[in-house]
C-alpha positions in Angstrom: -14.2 7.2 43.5 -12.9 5.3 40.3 -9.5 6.8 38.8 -8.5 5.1 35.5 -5.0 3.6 34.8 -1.9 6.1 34.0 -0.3 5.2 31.6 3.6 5.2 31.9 4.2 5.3 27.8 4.2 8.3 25.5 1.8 7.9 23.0 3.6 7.2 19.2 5.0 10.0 17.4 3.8 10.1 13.7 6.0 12.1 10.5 3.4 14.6 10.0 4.5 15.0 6.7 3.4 11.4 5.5 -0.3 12.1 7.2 -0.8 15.7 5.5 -3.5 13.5 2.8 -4.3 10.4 5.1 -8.6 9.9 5.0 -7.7 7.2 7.6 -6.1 9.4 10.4 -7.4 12.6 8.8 -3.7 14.0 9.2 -3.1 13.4 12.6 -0.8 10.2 12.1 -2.6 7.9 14.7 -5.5 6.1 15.4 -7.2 5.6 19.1 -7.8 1.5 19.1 -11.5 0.7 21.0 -9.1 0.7 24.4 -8.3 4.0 23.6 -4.6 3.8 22.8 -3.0 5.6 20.7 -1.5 3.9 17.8 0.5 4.8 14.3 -2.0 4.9 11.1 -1.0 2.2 9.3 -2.0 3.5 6.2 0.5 6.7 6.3 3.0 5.7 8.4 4.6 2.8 6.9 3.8 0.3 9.3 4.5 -3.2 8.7 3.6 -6.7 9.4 5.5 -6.9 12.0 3.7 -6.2 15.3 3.8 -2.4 15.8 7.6 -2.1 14.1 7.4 1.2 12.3 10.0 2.4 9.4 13.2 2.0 9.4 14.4 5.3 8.2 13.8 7.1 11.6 
């Protein structure tokens, strides 16, 4: 029987407050990527350049 990887890290947690009006993550604050991790919108959640660094105010 097949089992699939476990992942060891929590998935991202998003400022609901910023995704209320996102179309991209439809309020939810992530995105699954096409290997299915979770990931910060980038539209709403103020993500940068920066490989994954998210704001600076948290």
């Amino acid at each position: 029987m097949a089992h699939g990887a476990h992942r060891t890290l929590m998935p991202p947690r998003p400022d609901l407050d910023l995704a209320r009006d996102c179309e991209v993550c439809l309020g939810w604050g992530t995105v699954v990527t096409r290997d299915g991790d979770h990931e910060l919108c980038h539209m709403c959640q103020g993500i940068t350049d920066d490989e994954g660094a998210v704001r600076s105010d948290w």
